[in-house]
C-alpha positions in Angstrom: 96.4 -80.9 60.1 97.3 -84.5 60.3 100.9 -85.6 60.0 101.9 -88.9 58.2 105.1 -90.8 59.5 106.3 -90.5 56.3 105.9 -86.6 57.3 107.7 -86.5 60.5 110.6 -88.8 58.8 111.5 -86.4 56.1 111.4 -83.4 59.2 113.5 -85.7 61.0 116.1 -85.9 58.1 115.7 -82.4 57.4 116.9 -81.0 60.0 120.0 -83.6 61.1 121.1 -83.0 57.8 120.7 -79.0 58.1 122.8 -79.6 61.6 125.1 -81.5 59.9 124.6 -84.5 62.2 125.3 -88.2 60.4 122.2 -90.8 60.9 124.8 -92.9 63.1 125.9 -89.8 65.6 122.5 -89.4 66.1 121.6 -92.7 66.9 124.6 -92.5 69.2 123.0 -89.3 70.8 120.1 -90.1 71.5 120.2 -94.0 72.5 118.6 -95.4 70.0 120.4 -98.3 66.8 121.6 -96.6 63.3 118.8 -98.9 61.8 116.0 -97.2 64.2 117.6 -93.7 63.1 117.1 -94.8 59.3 113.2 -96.7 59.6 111.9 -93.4 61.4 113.4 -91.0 58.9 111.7 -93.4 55.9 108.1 -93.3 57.6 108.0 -97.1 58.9 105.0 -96.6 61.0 105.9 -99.4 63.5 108.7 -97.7 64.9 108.5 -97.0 68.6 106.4 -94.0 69.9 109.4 -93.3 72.9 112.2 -93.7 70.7 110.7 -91.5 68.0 109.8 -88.7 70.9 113.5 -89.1 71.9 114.9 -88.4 68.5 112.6 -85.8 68.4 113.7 -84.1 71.3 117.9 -84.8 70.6 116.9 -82.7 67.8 115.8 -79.6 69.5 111.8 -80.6 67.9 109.1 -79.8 69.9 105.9 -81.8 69.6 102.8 -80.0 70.9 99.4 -82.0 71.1 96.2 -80.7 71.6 93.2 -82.0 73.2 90.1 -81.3 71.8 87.5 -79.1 73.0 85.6 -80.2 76.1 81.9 -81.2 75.1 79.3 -78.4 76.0 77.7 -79.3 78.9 73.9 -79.0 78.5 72.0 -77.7 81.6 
């Protein structure tokens, strides 16, 4: 299943709101600018990858990837 940014931004937002956390504590938390906190929870797609994973992770989500399957090898 592919996720959108615009996905991952509402998550985001989802759950500091269900923790009860303001967009600017957050920010705070996790080292990143208010502004950051608000163009990652609206699905700007230019927002940095390292800041996003920090957000991410100051919010107790985990973020699993999966490589594909190795090719067959033919013999």
């Amino acid at each position: 299943m592919r996720q959108t940014p615009q996905d991952i931004g509402k998550l985001i937002r989802d759950i500091r709101k269900r923790l009860g956390v303001t967009q600017r504590a957050l920010a705070l938390t996790s080292g990143t600018g208010l502004r950051f906190v608000i163009d990652l929870e609206k699905g700007k797609e230019t927002c940095e990858i390292g800041k996003a994973l920090t957000i991410l992770h100051t919010l107790g989500i985990r973020v699993t990837l999966t490589p594909p399957p190795a090719p067959a090898k033919e013999g």
